[in-house]
C-alpha positions as CSV (number, residue, x, y, z in Angstrom):
1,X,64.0,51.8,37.5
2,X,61.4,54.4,37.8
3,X,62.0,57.5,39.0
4,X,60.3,58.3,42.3
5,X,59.3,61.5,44.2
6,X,59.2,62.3,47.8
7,X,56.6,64.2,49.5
8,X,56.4,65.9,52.4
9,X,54.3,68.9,54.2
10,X,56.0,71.8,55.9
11,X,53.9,72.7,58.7
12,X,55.5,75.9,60.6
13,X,55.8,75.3,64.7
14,X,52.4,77.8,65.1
15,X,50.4,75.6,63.0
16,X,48.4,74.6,66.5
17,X,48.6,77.8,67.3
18,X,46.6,79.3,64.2
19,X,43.4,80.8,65.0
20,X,41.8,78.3,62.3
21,X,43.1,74.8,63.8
22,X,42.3,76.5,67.3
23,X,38.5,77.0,66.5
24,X,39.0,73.2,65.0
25,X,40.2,72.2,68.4
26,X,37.8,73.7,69.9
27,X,35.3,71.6,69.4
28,X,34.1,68.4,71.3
29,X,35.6,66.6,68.6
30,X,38.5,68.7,68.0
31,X,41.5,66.5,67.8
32,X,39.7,64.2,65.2
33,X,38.8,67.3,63.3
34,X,42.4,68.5,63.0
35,X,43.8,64.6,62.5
36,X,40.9,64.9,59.2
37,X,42.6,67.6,57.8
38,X,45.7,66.7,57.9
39,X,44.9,63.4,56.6
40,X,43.0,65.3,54.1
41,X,46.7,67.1,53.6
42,X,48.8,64.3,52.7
43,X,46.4,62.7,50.6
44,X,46.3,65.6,48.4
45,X,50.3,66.2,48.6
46,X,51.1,65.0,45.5
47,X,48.2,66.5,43.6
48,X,49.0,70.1,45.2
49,X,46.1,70.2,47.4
50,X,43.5,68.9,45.0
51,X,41.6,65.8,46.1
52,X,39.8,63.8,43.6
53,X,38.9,60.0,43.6
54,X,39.4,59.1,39.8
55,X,38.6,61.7,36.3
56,X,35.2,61.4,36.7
57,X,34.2,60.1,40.0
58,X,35.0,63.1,43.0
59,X,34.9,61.5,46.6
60,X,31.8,61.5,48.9
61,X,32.1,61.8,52.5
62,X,31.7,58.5,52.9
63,X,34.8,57.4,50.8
64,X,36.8,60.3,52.7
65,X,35.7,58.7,56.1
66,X,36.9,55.2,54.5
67,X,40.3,56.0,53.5
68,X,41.1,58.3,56.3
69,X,39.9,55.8,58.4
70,X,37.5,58.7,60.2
71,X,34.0,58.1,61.8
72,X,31.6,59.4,59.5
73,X,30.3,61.7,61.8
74,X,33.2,63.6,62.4
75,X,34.0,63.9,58.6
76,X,30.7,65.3,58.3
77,X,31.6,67.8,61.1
78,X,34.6,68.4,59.7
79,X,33.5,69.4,56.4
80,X,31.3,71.7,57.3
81,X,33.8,73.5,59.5
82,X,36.7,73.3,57.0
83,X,34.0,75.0,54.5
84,X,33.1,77.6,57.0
85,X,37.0,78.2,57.8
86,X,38.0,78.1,54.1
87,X,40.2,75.4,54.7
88,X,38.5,73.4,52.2
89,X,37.2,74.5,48.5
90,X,35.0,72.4,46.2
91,X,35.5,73.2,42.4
92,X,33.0,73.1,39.8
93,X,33.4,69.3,39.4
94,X,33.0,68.9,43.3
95,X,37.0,67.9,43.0
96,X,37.9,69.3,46.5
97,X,40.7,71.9,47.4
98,X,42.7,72.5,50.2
99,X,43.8,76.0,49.1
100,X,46.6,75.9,52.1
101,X,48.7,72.6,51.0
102,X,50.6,74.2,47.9
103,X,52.5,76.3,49.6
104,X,53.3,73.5,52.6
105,X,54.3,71.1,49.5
106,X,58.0,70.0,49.3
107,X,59.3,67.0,47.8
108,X,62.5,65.9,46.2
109,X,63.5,62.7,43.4
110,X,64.8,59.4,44.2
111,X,67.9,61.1,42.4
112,X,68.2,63.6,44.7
113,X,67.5,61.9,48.0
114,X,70.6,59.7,47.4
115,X,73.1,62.9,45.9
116,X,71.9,64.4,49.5
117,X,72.3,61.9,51.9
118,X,75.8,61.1,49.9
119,X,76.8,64.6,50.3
120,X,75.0,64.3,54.6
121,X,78.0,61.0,54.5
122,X,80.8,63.0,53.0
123,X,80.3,65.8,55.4
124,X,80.6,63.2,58.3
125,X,83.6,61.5,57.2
């Protein structure tokens, strides 16, 4: 069986309250915008923040309004405003960054899932 990882982002209780997502919110379309990014976020979780459609194709707006299921509109609000916030980076091959994820990364193995949630039961008992 393979081995699988588990993702997840670790988003500190003042993330609303960060001057960045507050100017995000801000906006008419505010709540979209933020619901973008952090779609944006978990997409690129297990590619630390690094968003890329396949080696030599990078994703246009239009496919990152398809698979975050986002009007196109708003994405193209959106990235504008995560450019102008520097919550979004594109590299020389247009991959895109979102220079904040790596440090929100945390994941663990299917190994280690199980040894902690065996240890969780054994504290219980």
């Amino acid at each position: 069986m393979a081995e699988g990882k588990y993702y997840w982002l670790r988003l500190k209780e003042d993330f609303f309250d960060r001057h960045d997502i507050r100017c995000l919110e801000d906006r008419p379309n505010g709540a979209k915008i933020v619901l973008f990014y952090l779609k944006l976020m978990t997409e690129s979780i297990d590619h630390e923040g690094r968003l890329r459609f396949s080696e030599n194709r990078p994703y246009t707006r239009e496919m990152l309004a398809t698979i975050t299921r986002t009007d196109i509109d708003i994405v193209e609000e959106a990235m504008d405003l995560l450019y102008d916030l520097e919550l979004l980076e594109c590299d020389e091959d247009k991959t895109l960054i979102l220079p904040k994820v790596p440090d929100l990364i945390g994941f663990e193995t299917e190994w280690a899932k199980k040894k902690r949630e065996y240890r969780e039961r054994q504290e219980t008992d």
